[in-house]
ZANUVO-580160 format. One record per residue (C-alpha): residue number from 1; residue in three letters; x, y, z. Coordinates in steps of 0.25 Angstrom, whole numbers, padded with zeros to 4 digits, always signed. Each point is the difference from the previous one (the first is absolute). Layout:
<atoms>
ATOM  pos  code      X      Y      Z
ATOM  NUM   ala      X      Y      Z
...
</atoms>
This chain:
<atoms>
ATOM  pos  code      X      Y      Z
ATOM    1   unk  +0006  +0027  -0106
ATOM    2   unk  -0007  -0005  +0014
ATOM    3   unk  -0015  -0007  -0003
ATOM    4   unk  -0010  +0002  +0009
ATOM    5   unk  -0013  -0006  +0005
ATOM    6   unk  -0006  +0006  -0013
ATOM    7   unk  +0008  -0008  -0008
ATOM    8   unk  -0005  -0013  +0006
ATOM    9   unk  -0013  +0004  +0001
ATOM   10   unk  +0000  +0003  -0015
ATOM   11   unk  +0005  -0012  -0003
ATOM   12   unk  -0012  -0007  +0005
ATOM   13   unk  +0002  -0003  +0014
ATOM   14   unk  -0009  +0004  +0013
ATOM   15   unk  +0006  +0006  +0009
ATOM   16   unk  +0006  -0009  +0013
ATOM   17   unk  +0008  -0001  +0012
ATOM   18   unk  +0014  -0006  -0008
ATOM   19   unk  -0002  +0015  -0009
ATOM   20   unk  +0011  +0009  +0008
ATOM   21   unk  +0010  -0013  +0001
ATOM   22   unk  +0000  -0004  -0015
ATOM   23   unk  +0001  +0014  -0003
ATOM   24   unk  +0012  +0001  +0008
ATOM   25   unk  +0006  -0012  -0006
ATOM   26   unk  -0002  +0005  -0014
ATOM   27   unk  +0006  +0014  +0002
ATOM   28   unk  +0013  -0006  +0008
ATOM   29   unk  +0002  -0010  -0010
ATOM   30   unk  -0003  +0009  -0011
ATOM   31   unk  -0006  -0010  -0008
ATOM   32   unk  -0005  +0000  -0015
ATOM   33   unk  -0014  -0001  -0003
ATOM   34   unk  +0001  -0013  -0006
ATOM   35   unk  +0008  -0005  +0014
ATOM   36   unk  -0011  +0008  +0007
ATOM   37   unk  -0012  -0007  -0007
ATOM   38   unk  +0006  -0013  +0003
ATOM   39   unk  +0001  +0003  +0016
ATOM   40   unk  -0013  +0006  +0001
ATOM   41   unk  -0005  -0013  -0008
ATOM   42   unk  +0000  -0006  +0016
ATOM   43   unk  -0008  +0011  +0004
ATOM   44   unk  -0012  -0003  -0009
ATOM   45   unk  -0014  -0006  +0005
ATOM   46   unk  -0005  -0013  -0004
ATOM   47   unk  -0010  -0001  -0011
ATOM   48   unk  -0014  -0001  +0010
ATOM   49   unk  -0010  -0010  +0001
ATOM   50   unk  -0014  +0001  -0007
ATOM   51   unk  -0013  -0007  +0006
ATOM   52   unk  -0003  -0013  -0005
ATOM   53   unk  -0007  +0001  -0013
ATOM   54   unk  -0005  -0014  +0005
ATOM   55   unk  -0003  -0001  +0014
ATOM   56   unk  +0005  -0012  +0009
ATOM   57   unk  -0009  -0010  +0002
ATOM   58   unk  -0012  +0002  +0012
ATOM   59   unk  -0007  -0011  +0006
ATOM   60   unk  -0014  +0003  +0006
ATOM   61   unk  -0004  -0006  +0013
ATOM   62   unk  -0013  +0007  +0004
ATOM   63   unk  -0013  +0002  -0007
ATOM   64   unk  -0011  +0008  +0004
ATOM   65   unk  -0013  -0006  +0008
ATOM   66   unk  -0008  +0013  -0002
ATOM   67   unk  -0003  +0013  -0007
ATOM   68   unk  +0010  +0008  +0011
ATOM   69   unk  +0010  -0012  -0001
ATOM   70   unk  +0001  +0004  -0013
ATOM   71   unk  +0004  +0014  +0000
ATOM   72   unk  +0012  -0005  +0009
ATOM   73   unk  +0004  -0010  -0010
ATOM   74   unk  -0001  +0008  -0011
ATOM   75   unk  +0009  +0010  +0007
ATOM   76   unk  +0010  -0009  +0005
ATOM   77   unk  +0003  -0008  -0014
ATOM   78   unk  +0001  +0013  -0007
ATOM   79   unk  +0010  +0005  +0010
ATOM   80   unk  +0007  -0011  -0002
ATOM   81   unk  +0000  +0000  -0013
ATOM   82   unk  +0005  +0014  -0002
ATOM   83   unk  +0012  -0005  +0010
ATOM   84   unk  +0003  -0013  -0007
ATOM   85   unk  +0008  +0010  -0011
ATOM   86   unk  +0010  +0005  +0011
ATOM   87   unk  +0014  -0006  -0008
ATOM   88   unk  +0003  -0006  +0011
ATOM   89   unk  -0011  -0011  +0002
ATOM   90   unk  -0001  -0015  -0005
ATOM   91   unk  -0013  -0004  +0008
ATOM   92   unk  -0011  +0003  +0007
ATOM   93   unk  -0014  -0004  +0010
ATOM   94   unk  -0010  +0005  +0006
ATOM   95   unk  -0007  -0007  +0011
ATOM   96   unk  -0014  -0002  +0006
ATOM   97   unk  +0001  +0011  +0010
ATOM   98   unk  +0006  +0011  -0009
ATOM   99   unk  -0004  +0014  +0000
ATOM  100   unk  +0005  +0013  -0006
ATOM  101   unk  +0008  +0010  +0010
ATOM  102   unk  +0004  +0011  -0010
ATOM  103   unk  +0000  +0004  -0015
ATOM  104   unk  -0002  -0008  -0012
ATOM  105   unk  +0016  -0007  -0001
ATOM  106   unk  +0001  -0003  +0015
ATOM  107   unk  +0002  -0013  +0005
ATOM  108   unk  -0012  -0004  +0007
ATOM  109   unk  -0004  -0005  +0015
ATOM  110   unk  +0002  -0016  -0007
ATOM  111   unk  +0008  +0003  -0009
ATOM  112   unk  +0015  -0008  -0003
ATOM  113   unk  +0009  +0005  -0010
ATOM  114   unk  +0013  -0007  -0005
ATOM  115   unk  +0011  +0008  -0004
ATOM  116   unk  +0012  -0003  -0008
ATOM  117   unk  +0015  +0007  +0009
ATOM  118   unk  -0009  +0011  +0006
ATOM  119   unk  -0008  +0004  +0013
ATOM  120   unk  -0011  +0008  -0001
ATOM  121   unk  -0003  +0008  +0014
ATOM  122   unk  -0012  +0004  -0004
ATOM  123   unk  -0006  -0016  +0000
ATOM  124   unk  +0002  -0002  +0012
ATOM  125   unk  -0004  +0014  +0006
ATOM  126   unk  +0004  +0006  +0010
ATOM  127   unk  -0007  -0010  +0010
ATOM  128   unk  +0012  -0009  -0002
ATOM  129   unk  -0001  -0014  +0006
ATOM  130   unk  -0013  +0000  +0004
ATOM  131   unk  -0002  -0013  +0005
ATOM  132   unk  -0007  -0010  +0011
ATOM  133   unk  +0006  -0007  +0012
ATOM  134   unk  -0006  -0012  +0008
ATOM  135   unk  +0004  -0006  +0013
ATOM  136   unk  -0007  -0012  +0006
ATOM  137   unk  -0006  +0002  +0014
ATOM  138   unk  -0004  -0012  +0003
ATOM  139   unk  -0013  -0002  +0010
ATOM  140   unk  +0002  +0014  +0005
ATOM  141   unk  -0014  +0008  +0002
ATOM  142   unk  -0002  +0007  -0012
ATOM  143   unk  -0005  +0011  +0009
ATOM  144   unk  +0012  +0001  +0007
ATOM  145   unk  +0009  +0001  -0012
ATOM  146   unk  -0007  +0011  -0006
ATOM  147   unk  +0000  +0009  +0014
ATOM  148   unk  +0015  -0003  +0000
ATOM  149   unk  +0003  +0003  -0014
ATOM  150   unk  -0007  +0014  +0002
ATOM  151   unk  +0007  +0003  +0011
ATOM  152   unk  +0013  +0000  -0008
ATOM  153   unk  -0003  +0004  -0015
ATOM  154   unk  +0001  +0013  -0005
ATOM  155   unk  -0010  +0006  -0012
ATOM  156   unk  +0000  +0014  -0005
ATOM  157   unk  +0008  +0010  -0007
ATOM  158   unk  +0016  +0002  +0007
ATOM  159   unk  +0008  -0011  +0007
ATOM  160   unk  +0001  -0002  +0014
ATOM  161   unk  +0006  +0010  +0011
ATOM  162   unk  +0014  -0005  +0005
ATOM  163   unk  -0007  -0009  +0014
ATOM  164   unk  -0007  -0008  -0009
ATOM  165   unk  +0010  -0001  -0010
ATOM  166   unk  +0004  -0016  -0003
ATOM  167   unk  +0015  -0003  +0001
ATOM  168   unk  +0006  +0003  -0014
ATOM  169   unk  +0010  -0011  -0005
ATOM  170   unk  +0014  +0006  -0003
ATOM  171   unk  +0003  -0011  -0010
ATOM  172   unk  -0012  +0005  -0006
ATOM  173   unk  +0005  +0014  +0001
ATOM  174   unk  +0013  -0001  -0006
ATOM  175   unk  -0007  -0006  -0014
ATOM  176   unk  -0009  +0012  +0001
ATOM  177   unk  +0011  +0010  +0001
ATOM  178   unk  +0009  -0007  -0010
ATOM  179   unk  -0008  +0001  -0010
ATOM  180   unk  -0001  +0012  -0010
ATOM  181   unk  -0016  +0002  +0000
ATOM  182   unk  -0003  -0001  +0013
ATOM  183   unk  +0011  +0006  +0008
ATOM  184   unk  -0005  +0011  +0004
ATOM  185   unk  -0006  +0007  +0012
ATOM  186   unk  -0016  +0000  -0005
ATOM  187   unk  +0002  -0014  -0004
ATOM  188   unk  +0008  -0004  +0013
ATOM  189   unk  -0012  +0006  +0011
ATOM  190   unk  -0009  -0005  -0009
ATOM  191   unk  +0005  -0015  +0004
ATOM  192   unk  +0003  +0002  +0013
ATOM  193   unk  -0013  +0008  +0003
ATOM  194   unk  -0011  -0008  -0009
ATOM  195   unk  +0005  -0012  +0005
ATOM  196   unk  -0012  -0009  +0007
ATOM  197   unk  -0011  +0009  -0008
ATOM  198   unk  -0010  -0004  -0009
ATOM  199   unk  -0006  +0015  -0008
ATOM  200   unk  -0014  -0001  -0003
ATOM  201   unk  -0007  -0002  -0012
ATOM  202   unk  -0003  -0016  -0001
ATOM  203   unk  +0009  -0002  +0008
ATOM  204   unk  -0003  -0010  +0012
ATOM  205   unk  +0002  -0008  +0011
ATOM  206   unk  -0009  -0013  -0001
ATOM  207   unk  -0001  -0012  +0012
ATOM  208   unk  -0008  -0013  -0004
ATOM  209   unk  +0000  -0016  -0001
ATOM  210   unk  +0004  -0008  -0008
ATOM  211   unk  -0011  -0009  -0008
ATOM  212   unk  +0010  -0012  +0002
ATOM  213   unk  +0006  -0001  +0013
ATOM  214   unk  -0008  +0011  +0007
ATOM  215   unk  +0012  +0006  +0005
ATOM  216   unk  +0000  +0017  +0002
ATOM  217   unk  +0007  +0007  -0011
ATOM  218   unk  +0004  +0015  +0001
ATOM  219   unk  +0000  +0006  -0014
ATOM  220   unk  +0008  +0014  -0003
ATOM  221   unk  +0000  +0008  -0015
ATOM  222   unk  +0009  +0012  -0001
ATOM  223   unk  +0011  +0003  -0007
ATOM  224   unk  +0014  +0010  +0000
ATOM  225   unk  -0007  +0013  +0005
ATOM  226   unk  +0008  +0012  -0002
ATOM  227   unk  +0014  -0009  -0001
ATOM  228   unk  -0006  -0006  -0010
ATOM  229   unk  -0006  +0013  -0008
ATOM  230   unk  +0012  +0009  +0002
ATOM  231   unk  +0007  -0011  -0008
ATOM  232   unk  -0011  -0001  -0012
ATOM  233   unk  +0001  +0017  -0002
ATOM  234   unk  +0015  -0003  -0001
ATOM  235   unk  -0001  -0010  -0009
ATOM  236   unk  -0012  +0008  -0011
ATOM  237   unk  +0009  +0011  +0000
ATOM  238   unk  +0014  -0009  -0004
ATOM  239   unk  -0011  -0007  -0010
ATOM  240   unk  -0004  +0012  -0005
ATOM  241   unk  +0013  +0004  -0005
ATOM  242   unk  +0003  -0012  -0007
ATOM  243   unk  -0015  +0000  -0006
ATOM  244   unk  +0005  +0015  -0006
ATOM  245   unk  +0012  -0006  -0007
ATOM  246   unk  -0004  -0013  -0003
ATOM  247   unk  -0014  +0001  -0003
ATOM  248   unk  -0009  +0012  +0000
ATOM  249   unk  -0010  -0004  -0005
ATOM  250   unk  -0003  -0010  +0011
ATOM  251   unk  -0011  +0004  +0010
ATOM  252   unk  +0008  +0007  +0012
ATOM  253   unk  -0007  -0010  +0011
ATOM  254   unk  +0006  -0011  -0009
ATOM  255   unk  +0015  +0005  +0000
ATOM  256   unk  +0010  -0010  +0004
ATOM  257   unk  +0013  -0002  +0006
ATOM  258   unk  +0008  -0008  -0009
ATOM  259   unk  +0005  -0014  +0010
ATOM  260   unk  +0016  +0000  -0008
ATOM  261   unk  +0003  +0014  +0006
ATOM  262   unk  +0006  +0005  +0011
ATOM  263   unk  -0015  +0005  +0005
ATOM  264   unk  -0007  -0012  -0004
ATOM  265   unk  +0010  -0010  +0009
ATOM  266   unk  -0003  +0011  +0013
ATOM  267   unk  -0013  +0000  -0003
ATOM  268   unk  -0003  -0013  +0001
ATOM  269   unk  +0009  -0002  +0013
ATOM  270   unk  -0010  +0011  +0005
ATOM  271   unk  -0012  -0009  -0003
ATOM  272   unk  +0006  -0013  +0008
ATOM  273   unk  +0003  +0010  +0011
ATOM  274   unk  -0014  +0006  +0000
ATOM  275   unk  -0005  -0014  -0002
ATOM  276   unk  +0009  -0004  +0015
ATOM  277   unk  -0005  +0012  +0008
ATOM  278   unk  -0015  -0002  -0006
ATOM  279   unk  +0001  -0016  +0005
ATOM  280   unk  +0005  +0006  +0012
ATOM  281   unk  -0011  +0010  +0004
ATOM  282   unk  -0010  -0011  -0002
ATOM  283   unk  +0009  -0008  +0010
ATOM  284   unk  +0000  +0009  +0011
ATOM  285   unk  -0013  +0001  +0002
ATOM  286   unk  -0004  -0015  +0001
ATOM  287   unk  +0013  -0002  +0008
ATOM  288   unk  -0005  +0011  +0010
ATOM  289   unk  -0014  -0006  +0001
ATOM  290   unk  +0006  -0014  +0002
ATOM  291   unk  +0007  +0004  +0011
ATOM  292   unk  -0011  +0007  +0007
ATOM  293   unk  -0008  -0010  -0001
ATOM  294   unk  +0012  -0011  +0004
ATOM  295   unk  -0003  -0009  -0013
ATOM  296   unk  +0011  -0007  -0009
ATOM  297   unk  -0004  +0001  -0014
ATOM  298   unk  -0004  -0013  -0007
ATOM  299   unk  +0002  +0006  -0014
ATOM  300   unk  +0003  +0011  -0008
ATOM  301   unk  +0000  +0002  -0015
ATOM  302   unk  +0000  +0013  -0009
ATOM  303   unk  +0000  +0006  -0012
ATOM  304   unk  +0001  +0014  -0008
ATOM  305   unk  -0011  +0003  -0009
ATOM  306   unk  +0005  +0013  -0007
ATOM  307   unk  +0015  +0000  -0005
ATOM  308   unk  +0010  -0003  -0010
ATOM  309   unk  +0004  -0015  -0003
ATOM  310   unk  +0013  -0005  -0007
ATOM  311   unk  +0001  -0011  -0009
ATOM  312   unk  +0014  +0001  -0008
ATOM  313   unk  -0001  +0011  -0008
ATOM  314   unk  -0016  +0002  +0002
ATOM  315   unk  -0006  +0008  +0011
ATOM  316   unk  -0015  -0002  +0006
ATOM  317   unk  -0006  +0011  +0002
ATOM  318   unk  -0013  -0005  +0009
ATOM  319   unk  -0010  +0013  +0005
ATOM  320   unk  -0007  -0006  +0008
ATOM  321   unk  +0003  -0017  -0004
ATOM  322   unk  +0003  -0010  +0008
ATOM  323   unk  +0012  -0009  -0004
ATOM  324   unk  -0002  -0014  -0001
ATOM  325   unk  +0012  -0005  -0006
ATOM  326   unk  +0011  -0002  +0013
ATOM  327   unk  +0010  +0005  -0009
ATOM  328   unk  -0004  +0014  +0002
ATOM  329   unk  +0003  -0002  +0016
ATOM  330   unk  +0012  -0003  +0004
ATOM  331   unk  -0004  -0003  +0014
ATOM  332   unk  -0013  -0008  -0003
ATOM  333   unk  -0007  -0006  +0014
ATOM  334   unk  -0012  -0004  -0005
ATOM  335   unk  -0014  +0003  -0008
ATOM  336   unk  -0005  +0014  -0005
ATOM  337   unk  -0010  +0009  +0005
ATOM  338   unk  -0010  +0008  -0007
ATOM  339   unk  -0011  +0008  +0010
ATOM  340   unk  -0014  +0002  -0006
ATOM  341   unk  -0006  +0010  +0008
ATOM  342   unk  -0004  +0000  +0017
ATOM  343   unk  -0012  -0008  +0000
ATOM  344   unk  +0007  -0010  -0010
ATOM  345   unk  +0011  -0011  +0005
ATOM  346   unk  +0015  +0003  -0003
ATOM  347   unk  +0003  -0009  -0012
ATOM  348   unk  +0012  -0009  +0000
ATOM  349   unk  +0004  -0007  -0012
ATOM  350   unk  +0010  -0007  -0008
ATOM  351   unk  +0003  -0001  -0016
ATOM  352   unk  +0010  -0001  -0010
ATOM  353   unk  +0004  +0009  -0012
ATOM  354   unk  -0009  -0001  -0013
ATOM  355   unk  +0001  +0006  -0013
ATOM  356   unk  -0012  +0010  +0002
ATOM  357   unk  +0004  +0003  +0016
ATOM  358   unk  +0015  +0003  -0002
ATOM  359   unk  +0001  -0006  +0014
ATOM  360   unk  -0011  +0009  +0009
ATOM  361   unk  -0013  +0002  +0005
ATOM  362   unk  -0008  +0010  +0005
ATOM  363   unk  +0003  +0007  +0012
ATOM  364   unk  -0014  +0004  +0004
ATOM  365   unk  -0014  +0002  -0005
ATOM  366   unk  +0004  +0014  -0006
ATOM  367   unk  -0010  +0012  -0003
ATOM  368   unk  -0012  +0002  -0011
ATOM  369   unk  +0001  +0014  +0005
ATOM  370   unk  +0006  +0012  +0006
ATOM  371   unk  -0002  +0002  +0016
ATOM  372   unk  -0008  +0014  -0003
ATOM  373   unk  -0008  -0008  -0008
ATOM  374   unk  -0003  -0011  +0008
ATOM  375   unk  -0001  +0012  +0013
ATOM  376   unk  -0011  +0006  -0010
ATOM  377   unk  -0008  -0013  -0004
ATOM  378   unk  -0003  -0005  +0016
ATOM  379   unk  -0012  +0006  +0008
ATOM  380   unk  -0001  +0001  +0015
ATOM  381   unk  +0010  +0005  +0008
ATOM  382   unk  +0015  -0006  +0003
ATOM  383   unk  -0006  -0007  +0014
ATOM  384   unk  -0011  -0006  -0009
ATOM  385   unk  +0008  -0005  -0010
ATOM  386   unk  +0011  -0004  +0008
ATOM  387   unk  -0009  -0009  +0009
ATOM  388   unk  -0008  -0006  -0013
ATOM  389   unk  +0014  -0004  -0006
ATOM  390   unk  +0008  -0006  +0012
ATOM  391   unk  -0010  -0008  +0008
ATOM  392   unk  +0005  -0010  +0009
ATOM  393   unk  +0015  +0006  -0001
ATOM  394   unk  +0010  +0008  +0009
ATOM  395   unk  +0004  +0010  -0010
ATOM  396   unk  +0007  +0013  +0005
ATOM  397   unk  +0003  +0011  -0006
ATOM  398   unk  +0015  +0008  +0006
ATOM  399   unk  -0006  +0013  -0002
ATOM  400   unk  -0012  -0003  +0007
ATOM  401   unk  -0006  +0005  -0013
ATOM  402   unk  -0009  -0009  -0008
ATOM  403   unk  +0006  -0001  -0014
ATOM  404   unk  -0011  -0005  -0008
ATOM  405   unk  +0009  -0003  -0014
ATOM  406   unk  +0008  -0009  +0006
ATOM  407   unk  -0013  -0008  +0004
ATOM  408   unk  -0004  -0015  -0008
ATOM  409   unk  -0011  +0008  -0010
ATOM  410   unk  +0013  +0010  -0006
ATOM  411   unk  +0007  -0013  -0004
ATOM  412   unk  -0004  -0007  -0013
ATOM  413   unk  -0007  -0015  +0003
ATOM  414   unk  +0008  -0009  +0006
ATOM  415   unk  -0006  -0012  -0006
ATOM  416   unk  +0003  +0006  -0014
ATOM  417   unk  +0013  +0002  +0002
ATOM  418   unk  +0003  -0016  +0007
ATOM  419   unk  -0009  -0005  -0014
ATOM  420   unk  +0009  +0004  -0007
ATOM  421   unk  +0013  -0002  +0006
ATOM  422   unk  -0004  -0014  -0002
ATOM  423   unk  -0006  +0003  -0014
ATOM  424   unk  +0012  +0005  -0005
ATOM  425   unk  +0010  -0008  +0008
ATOM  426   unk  +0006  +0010  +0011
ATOM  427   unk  +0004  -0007  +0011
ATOM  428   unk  -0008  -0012  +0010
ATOM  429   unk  -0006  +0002  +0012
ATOM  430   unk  +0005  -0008  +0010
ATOM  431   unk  -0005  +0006  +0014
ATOM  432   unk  -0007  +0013  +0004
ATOM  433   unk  +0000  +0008  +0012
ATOM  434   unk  -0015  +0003  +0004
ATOM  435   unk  +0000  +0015  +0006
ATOM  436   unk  -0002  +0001  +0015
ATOM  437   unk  +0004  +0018  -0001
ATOM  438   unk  +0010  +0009  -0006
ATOM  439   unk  +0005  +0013  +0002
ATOM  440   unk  +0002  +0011  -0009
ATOM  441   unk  +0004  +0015  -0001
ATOM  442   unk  -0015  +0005  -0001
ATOM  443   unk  -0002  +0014  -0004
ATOM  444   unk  +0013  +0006  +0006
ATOM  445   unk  -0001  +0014  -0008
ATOM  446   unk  -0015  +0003  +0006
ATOM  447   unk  +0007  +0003  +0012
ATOM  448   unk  +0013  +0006  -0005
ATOM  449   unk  +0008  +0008  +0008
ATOM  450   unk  -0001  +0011  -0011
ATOM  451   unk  -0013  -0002  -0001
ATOM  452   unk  -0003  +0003  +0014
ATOM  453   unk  +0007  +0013  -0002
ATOM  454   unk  -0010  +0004  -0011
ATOM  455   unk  -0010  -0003  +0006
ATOM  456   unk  +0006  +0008  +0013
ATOM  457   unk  +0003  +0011  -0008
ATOM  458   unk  -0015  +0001  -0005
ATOM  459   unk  -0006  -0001  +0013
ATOM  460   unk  +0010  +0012  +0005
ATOM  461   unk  -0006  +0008  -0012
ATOM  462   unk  -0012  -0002  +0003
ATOM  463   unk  +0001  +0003  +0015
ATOM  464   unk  +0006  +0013  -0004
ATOM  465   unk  -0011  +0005  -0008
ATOM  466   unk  -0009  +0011  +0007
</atoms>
């Protein structure tokens, strides 16, 4: 007698892709249950994985200064509490700039997590390799550096249209396409397309002089864009499925890729890759501006502030942390960065790996609250505030509209936040680069294209009325 997927099912197993092949292999083979116990033995999941009934260890670098300071403290540490039982984890920190970004369990804006043979997509978000690049323009006008660079950056939502388009390296294509997460079509334009654009958000382009030598120094903070992003969907939804069968009860932003599979070795080919084209697309831009301005560069250094680092078997999952420790750049050139804000100098330090740093230190001065919040608590309109807050600098928005939550008040205090890098050990200040001007995506969406067409739309309406 023929068994069926019934059968199988009765005997306690869901059903899967390898149901139609070992029913075939049963019934040709007409084997006896005892002989068709011990096959389907192979077919059988693996025992899952509960949460930690003791959470790994998490060190707290940040204290609160004040009553709303407080309420973002008290968030974060219990986010991360709630994640330090994910099975995977073996340690953990939060650092002076940390802030929520999503429901209790999620890494937070600061946050590093150390995993065991596992990478968590969802700790490094989808804005992957977010990061900050300096070249060294030596006694250029500062001005001069900061018309250039506007003439060439790119903010906004979408990429660049094909006659502005950077020449895309075919070494770097052929990585993309020979790798099993990112070749496709999506991820592909996305390179090719977002290559020498910087979104929006906090993202920036920052000119000033160094506090040392005086020299001009052109700052960028982006990250992978939509290349980037269509690699972090792919990679939650392969981490999803592993989560369902090794370890439901994980919080679904939690699920990981285990590193020893197929996937997991892919994956983090995809990341190195991302990393690349992410170096790249800060590259272009300060090459372009060089060579409009017709000024060799005197120094360039870099480094990621949102990524995965690997250490043997242990991977570094930093949302928003600066590495310290060289051996999570394989191509070191110099010191670290970490902006404050666009009144505040560019920080760039140095440091080594301590017991309560993991190896990192903040990326930035962080939030206390949400930008509608901070849009609700300021008085006076954007012109009004916008002067108040950037007197004496060259800011400019890309839009041309003020965006008024990426201005110095929206940021938590940029004094706090160097205290206690120094308090708690994360990293020494070894030069700053004193702000001259910046530039930013300002608020592109006031402006929309389908914005204009509502707004069209309604006027129409109104017209048409008797």
């Amino acid at each position: 007698m023929n068994i069926s997927g019934k059968e199988i099912i009765e005997l306690g197993f869901k059903p899967a892709k390898w149901f139609p092949e070992a029913i075939e292999f049963i019934n040709t083979n007409k084997l006896t249950e005892v002989e068709m116990l011990a096959y389907l033995e192979q077919f059988k999941p693996a025992p899952t994985i509960d949460l930690l009934e003791n959470p790994a260890e998490l060190i707290i670098n940040i204290k609160a200064e004040n009553e709303l300071e407080e309420i973002n403290v008290n968030s974060v540490v219990t986010s991360m509490e709630t994640l330090m039982k994910t099975p995977t984890i073996v340690n953990g920190a939060i650092m002076p700039d940390a802030c929520p970004t999503g429901p209790e369990g999620t890494i937070p804006v600061g946050g590093i997590v150390v995993a065991k043979n596992a990478i968590h997509p969802g700790m490094h978000s989808a804005d992957i390799c977010c990061s900050v690049l300096l070249t060294d323009f030596g006694k250029a006008n500062p001005k001069d550096v900061l018309d250039a660079a506007n003439s060439i950056t790119h903010f906004g939502p979408g990429g660049r249209d094909r006659n502005t388009q950077f020449r895309f390296p075919m070494d770097l294509l052929a990585e993309i396409e020979g790798n099993a997460f990112l070749n496709n079509q999506k991820c592909i334009s996305a390179a090719r397309s977002h290559l020498g654009t910087q979104g929006d958000g906090n993202h920036f382009l920052f000119v000033g002089k160094s506090k040392n030598t005086g020299n001009t120094m052109l700052i960028t903070h982006h990250g992978s864009r939509g290349f980037g992003a269509n690699l972090y969907g792919r990679g939650m939804h392969v981490a999803e499925k592993f989560r369902k069968e090794l370890s439901p009860e994980t919080l679904k932003q939690n699920a990981w890729i285990p590193y020893e599979t197929e996937e997991g070795k892919a994956y983090w080919e995809a990341l190195q890759i991302i990393r690349k084209w992410t170096k790249l697309n800060h590259e272009v831009l300060h090459n372009a501006t060089l060579e409009k301005l017709g000024i060799e560069k005197e120094n360039r250094f870099w480094n990621e502030h949102n990524f995965v680092f690997k250490d043997g078997d242990l991977f570094y999952h930093a949302k928003g942390a600066t590495p310290l420790d060289a051996k999570f750049m394989p191509d070191i050139t110099g010191p670290r960065l970490i902006p404050l804000n666009m009144a505040e100098p560019v920080l760039i330090v140095e440091g080594k790996t301590t017991k309560s740093n993991l190896g990192f230190a903040p990326h930035g001065a962080g939030r206390n609250v949400s930008r509608t919040q901070h849009r609700k608590s300021k008085t006076g309109t954007n012109e009004e505030i916008f002067e108040q807050e950037t007197k004496d600098l060259d800011v400019r928005f890309f839009s041309n509209e003020i965006d008024i939550t990426e201005l110095p008040s929206a940021y938590k205090n940029a004094e706090t936040v160097r205290n206690q890098m120094e308090e708690f050990g994360l990293g020494t200040v070894i030069d700053e680069v004193i702000p001259y001007g910046c530039i930013m995506a300002g608020n592109w969406q006031k402006n929309a294209p389908w914005k204009n067409r509502r707004r069209q739309g309604k006027r129409n309406g109104k017209n048409g009325r008797s």
